[in-house]
FIDRENLUM-808480 format. One record per atom (N, C-alpha, C): atom name; x, y, z; residue number from 0. Coordinates in steps of 0.02 Angstrom, whole numbers, plus 50000, padded with zeros to 5 digits. Last residue first. Example, Ala and Ser with C-alpha at 12.3 -4.5 7.8 and 13.67 -1.06 7.14 Angstrom:
BEGIN
  atome   east  north     up  num
      N  50642  49888  50354    1
     CA  50684  49947  50357    1
      C  50645  50002  50394    1
      N  50660  49716  50390    0
     CA  50615  49775  50390    0
      C  50660  49835  50390    0
END
This chain:
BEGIN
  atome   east  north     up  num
      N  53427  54675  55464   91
     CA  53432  54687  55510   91
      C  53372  54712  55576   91
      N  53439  54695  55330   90
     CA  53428  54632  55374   90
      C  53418  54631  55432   90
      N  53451  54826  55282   89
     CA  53379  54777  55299   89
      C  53395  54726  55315   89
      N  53597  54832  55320   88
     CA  53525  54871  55360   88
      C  53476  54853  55363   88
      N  53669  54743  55224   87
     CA  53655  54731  55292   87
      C  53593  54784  55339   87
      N  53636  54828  55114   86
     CA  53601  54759  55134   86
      C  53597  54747  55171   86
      N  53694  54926  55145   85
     CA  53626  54962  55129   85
      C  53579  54884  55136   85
      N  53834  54871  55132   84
     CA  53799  54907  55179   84
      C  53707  54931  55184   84
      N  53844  54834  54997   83
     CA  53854  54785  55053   83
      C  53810  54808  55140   83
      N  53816  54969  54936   82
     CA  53792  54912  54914   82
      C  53773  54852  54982   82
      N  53937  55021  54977   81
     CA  53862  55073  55000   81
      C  53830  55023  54978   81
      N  54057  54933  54935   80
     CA  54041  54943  55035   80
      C  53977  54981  55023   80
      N  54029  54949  54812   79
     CA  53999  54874  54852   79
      C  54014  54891  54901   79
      N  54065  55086  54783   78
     CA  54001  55054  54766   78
      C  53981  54989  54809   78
      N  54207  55077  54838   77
     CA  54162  55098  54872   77
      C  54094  55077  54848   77
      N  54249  54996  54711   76
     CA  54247  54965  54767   76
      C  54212  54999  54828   76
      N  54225  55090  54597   75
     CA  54179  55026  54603   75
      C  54182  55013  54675   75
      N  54293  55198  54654   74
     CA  54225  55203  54639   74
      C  54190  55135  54639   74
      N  54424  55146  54627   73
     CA  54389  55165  54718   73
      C  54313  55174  54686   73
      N  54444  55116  54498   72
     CA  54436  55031  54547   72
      C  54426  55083  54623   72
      N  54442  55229  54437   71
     CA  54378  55186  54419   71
      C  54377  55142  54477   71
      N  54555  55289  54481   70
     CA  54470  55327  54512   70
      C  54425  55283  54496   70
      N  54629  55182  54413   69
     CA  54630  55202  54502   69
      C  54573  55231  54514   69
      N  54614  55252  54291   68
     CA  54593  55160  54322   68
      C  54580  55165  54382   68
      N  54648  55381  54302   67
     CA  54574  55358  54283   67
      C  54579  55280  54295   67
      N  54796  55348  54302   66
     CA  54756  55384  54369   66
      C  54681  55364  54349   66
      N  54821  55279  54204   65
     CA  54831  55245  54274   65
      C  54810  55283  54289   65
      N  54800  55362  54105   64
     CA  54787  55320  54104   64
      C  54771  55300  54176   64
      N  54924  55477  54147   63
     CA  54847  55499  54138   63
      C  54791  55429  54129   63
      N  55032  55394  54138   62
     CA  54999  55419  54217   62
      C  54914  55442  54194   62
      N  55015  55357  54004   61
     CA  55029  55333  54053   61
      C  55010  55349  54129   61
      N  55035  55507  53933   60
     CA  54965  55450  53927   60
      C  54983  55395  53971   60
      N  55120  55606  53937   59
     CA  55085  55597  53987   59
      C  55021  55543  54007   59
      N  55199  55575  53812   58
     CA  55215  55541  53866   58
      C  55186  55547  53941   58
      N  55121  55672  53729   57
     CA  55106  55604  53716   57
      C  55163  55559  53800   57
      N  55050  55828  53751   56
     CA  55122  55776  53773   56
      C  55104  55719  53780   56
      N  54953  55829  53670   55
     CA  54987  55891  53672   55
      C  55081  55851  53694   55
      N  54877  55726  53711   54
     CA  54885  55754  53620   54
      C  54950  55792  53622   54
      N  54862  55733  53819   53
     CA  54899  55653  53786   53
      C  54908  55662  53724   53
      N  54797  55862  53849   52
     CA  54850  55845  53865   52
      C  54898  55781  53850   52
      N  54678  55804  53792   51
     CA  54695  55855  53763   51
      C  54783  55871  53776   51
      N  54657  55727  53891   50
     CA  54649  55683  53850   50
      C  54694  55725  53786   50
      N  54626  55805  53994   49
     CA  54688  55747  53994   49
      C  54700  55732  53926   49
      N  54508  55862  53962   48
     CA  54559  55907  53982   48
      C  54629  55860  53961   48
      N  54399  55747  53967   47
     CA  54435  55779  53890   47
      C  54481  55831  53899   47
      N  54413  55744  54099   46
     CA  54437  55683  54035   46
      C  54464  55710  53990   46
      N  54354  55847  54137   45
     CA  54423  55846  54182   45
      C  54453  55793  54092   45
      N  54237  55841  54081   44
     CA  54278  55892  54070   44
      C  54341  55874  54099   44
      N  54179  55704  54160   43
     CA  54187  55709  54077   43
      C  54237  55764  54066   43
      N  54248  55672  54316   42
     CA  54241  55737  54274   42
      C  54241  55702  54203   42
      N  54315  55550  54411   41
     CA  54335  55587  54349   41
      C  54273  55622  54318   41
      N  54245  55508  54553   40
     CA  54247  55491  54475   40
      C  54276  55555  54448   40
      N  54242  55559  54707   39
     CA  54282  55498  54682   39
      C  54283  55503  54574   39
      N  54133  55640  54692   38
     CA  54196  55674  54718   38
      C  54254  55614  54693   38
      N  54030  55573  54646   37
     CA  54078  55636  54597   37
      C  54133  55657  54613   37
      N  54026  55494  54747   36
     CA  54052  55463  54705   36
      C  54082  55519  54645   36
      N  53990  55597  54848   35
     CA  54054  55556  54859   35
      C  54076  55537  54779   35
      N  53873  55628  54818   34
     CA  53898  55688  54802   34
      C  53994  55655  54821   34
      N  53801  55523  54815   33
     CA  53793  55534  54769   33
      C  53858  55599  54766   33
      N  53810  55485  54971   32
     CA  53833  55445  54913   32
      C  53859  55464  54852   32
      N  53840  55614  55080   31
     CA  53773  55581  55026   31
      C  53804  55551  54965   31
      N  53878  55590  55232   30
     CA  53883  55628  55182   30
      C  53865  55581  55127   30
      N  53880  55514  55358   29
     CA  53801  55537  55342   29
      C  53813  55589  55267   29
      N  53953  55420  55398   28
     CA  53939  55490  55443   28
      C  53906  55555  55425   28
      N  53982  55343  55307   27
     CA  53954  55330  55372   27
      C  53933  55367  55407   27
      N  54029  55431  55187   26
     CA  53960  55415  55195   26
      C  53918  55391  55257   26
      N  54169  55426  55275   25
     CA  54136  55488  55251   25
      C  54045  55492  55235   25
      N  54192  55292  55263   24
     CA  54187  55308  55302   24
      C  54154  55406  55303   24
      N  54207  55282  55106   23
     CA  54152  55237  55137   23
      C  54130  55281  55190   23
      N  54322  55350  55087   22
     CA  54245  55399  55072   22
      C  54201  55375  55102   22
      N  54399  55263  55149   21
     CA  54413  55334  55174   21
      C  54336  55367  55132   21
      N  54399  55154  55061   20
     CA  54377  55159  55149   20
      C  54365  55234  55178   20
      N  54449  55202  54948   19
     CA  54372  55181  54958   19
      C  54345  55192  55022   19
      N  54594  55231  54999   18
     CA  54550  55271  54953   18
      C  54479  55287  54964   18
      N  54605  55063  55003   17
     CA  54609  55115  55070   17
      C  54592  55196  55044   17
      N  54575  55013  54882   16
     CA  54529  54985  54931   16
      C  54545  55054  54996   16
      N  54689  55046  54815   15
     CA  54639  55089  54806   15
      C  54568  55091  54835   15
      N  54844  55045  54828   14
     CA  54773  55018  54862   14
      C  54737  55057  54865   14
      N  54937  55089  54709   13
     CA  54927  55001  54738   13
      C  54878  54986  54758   13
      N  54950  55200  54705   12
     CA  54909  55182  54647   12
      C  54878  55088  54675   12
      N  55040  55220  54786   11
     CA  54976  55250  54804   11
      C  54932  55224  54756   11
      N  55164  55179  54714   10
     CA  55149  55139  54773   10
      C  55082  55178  54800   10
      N  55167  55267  54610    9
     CA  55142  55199  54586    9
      C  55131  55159  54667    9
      N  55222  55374  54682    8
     CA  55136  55382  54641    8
      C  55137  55314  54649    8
      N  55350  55315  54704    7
     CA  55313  55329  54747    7
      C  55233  55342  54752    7
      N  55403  55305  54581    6
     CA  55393  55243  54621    6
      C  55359  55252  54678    6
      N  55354  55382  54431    5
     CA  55361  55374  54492    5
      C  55369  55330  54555    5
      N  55326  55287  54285    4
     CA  55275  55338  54352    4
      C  55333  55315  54406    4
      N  55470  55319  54164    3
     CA  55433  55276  54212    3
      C  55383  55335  54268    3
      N  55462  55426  54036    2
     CA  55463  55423  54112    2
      C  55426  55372  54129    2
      N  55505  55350  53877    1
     CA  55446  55379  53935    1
      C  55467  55374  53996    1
      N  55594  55442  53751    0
     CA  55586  55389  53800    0
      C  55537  55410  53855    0
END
């Protein structure tokens, strides 16, 4: 039987917009997009580490799942605050 995630992980898993804000704000203050979003994305090596681990213990594919969605939805959503932002500058 699978361990439900945690009720407490799963309530961090909820806003991943406040995640985003927190690197956004890290780029505001001049640290370089590029070295945020690695810091935000999953590792090819980290992947196939997990992935090796969903072989090994098939009831870790759940959290291991949900955590890579979560790094995917702060990565996109920081993408459109450095997006949103980089527009408003030339308008300006």
């Amino acid at each position: 039987m699978q361990e439900p995630i945690r009720e407490e992980l799963q309530h961090d898993f909820n806003y991943p917009q406040r995640e985003a804000a927190f690197f956004f704000g890290l780029f505001l203050r001049g640290h370089s997009p590029e070295k945020l979003r690695r810091d935000i994305d999953v590792p090819p090596e980290v992947l196939a580490k997990w992935q090796r681990e969903v072989l090994r213990v098939p009831e870790s594919r759940d959290i291991i799942e949900r955590i890579v969605e979560y790094r995917r939805q702060v990565l996109a959503i920081f993408e459109t605050l450095v997006v949103t932002d980089a527009r408003d500058q030339r308008l300006q």
